[in-house]
N, C-alpha and C positions, 0 to 999 in steps of 0.2 A: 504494500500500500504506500503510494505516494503522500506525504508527510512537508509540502515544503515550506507551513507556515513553524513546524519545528524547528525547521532548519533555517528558517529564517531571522529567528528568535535566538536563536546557537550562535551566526554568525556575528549578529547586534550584538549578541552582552561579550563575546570574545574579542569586536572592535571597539567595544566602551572601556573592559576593564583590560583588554591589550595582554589577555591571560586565559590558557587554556584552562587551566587549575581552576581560576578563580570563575569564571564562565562556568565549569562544570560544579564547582561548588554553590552558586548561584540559581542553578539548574537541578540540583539534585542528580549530576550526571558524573559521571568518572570520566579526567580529562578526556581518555582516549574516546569515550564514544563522542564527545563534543568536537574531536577531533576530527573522527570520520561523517558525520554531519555536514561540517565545514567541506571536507574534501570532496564529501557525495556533490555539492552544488558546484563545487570546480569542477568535477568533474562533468557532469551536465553540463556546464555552460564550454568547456575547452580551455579555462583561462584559470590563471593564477588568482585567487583574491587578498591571500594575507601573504606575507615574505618570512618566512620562519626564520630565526635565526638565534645564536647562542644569547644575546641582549635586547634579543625580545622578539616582538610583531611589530610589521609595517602593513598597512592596507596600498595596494595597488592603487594606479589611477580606477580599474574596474572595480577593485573592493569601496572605494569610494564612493562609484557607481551606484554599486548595488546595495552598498549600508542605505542610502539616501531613501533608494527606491523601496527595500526591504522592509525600514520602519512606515514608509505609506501605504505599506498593505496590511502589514498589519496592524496600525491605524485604522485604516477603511473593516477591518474583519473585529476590531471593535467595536467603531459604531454600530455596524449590522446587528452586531450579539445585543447592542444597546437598545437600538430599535426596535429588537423582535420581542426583546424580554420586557419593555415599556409598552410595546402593544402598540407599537408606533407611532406614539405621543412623541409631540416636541418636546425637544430640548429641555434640560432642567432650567426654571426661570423661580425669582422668588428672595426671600431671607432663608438661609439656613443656622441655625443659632447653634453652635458647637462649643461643647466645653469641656476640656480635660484639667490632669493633674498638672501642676507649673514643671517639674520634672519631663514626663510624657509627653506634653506637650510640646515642647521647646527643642525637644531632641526628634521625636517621630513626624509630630504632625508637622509645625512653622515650616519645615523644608518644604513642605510637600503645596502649601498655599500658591505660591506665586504659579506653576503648572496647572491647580485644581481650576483658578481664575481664568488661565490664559483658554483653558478649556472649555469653560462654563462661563461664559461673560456676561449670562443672563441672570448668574446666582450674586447677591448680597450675602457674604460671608462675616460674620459673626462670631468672631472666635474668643472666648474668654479664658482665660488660666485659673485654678483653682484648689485648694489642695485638701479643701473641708469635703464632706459631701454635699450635696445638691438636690433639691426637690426639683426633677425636670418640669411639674406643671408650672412651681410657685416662680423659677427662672428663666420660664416660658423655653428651656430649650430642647432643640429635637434631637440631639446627640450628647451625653455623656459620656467619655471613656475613662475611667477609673480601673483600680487593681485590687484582688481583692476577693471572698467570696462575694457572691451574688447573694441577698439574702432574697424569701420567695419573692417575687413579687408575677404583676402581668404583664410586666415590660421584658422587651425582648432584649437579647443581650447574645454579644459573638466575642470569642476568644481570638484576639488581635495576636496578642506574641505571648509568649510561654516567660517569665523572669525568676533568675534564682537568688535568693538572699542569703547571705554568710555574714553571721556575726563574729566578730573578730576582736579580739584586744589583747593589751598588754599587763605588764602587774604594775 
């Protein structure tokens, strides 16, 4: 079975992070199969696209080429997935009111703003920092992310990243 938005996704993160290791770590992949990934679409196309060598990667003028064209497809194969799964409603448009811990926040989410905007230019982002807990209704907001048990409730809730804690001292 033909696989070439895999592989397309193989080559992007082995031209971002200029690392087969760290692609395949990124991937959940072992270098070598991110390897032969890569080679399967050289080889398909007839052309070099990375330059291997003892001090790293280089992208060709074609890997250039094709990083460019590669992330606009799979671009385009996520809007589709957007579209189909929104029931083909426009665009997200609106306030979105988000609030995490000042920790969490500052390190996972702030990076992630200025792309979520460039994306959604229809959303009003609202992002507060916070380290108490929060009544979503009484802060009117539509996303909390805290750490933490869940205690019951009927809000819905998703396990973003797994974090481990080591308490440590001296005498």
């Amino acid at each position: 079975m033909d696989n070439r938005a895999g592989e397309m996704e193989a080559f992007i993160r082995v031209a971002e992070l200029k690392s087969f290791s760290e692609a395949g770590r990124k991937l959940h992949l072992s270098p070598s199969a991110v390897s032969k990934l890569v080679t399967r679409i050289e080889d398909r196309l007839a052309t070099r696209l990375i330059v291997r060598s003892t001090r790293g990667l280089q992208l060709t003028p074609e890997g250039d080429m094709y990083l460019v064209r590669a992330r606009r497809v799979l671009d385009e194969i996520d809007d589709a997935e957007r579209a189909v799964a929104s029931g083909g409603k426009a665009a997200p448009s609106g306030r979105l009111r988000v609030n995490a811990s000042i920790a969490f926040g500052l390190m996972y989410v702030q990076p992630l703003i200025p792309a979520f905007l460039e994306r959604y230019p229809d959303v009003e982002l609202d992002f507060s920092l916070t380290d108490g807990i929060i009544d979503l209704l009484e802060e009117r907001a539509d996303i909390a992310i805290r750490s933490g048990a869940l205690p019951d409730s009927s809000l819905k809730a998703r396990k973003l990243i797994e974090s481990h804690r080591m308490v440590v001292a001296s005498p």
